[in-house]
C-alpha positions as CSV (number, residue, x, y, z in Angstrom):
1,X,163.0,223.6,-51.1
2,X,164.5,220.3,-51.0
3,X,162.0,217.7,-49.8
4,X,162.9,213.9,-48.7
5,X,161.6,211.0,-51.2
6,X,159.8,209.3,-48.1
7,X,158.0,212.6,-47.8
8,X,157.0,213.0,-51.0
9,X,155.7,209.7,-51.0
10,X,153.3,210.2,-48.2
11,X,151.9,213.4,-49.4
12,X,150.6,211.4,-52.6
13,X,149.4,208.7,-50.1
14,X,147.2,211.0,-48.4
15,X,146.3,213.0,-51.3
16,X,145.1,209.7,-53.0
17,X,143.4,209.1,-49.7
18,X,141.8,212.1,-49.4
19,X,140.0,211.5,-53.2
20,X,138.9,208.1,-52.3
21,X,137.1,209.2,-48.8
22,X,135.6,212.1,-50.6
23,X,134.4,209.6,-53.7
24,X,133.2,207.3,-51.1
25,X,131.1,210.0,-49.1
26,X,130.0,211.3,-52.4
27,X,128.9,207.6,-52.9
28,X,127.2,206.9,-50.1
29,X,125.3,210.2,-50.6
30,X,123.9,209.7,-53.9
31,X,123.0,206.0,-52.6
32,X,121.0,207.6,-50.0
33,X,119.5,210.6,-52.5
34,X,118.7,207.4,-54.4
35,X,116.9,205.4,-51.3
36,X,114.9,208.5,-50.3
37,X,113.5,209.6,-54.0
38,X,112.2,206.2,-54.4
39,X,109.0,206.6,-53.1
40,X,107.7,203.1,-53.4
41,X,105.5,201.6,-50.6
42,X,104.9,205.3,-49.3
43,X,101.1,204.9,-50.6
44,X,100.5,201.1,-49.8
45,X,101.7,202.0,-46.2
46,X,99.3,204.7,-45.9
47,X,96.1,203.2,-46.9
48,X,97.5,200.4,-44.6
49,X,98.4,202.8,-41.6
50,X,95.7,205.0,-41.7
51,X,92.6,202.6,-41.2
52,X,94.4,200.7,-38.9
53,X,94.6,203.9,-36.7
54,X,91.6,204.2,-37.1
55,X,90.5,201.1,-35.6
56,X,92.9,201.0,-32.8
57,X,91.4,204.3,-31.7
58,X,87.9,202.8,-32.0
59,X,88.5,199.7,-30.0
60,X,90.3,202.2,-27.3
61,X,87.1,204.4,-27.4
62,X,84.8,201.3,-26.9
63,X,87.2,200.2,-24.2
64,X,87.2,203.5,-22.5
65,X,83.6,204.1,-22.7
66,X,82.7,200.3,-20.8
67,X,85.1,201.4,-18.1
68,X,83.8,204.4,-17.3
69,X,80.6,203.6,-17.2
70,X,80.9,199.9,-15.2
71,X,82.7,202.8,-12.6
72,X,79.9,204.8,-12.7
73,X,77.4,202.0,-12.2
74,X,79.8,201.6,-9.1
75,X,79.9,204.6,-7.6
76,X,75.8,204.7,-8.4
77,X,75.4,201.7,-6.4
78,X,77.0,202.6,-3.9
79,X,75.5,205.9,-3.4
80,X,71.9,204.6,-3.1
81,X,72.9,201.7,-0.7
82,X,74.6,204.4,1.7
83,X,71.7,207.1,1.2
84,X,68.9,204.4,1.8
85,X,70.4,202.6,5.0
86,X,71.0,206.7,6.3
87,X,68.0,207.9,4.9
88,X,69.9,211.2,3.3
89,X,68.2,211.9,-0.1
90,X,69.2,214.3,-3.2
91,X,65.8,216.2,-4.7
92,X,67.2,214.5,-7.9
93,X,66.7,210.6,-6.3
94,X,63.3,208.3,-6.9
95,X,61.6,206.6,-4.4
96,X,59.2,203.7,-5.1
97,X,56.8,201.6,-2.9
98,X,56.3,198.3,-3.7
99,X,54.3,196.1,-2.0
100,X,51.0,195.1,-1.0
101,X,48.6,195.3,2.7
102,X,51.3,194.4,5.2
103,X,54.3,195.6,4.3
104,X,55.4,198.2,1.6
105,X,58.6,197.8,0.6
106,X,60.2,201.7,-0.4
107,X,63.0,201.4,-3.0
108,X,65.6,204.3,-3.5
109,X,66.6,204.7,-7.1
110,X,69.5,207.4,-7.9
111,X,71.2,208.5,-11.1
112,X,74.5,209.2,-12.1
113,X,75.5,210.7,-15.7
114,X,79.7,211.0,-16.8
115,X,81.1,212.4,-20.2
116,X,82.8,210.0,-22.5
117,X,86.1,211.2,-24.1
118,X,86.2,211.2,-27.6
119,X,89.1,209.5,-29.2
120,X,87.5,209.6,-32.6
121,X,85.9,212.9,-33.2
122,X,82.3,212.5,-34.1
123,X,82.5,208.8,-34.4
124,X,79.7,208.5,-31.2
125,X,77.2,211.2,-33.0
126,X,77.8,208.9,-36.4
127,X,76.5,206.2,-34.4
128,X,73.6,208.2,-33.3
129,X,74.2,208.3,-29.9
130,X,75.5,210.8,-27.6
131,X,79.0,210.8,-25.6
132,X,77.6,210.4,-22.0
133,X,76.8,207.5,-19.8
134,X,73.5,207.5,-17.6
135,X,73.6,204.5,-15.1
136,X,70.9,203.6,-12.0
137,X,71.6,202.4,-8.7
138,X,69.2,200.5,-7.0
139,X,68.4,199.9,-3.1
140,X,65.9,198.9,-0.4
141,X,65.6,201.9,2.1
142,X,65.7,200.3,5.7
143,X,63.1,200.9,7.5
144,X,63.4,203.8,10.3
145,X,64.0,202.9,13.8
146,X,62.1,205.6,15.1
């Protein structure tokens, strides 16, 4: 088989092409090989990441526990000023008189108690506390009209 000069040519070109992609892949391959076995700064990042995970979740756990329980002391607010102005009271709820021979002043007192999530397991028992809020809401009872 008789082949043309210029074809002959351009089966060398792409042969020689063909080795320099495949010595350049192989290149780039044993560069990254290289990059990933080297294993410096794996250990310095860890003892950087890991307490600093740490205290992110902590700061998250203080900031979720102060919000939940400034909602609670809401919502127990709230309860005791609509239970003393209609007089509806829970068996759980206090009632106080204050005051001396004229007029005694009765003050409702009501409780509320909510569950803190734990971000950092066991980090609230370390403390030695335990993962709940307990607020108190306050409020004069009107007197009845009847």
């Amino acid at each position: 088989m008789i082949r043309h000069p210029l074809e002959e040519e351009i089966h060398k070109v792409c042969r020689r092409h063909q080795i320099v992609t495949r010595f350049r892949a192989h290149q780039i391959v044993n560069r990254f090989r290289g990059h990933v076995a080297r294993e410096d700064g794996n250990v310095e990042s860890a003892l950087v990441i890991i307490p600093l995970l740490v205290l992110f979740l902590i700061g998250a756990q203080i900031i979720a526990a102060t919000n939940i329980r400034n909602a609670d002391l809401a919502l127990a607010q709230g309860d005791a000023a609509s239970r003393a102005i209609s007089q509806e009271f829970y068996p759980d709820d206090e009632i106080i008189e204050i005051g001396g021979r004229v007029e005694k002043i009765r003050v409702l007192i009501t409780h509320r108690s909510h569950t803190i999530p734990q971000l950092v397991p066991g980090l609230i028992e370390l403390m030695g506390g335990v993962p709940t809020t307990d607020v108190v809401g306050v409020a004069v009872i009107e007197p009845s009209s009847s």
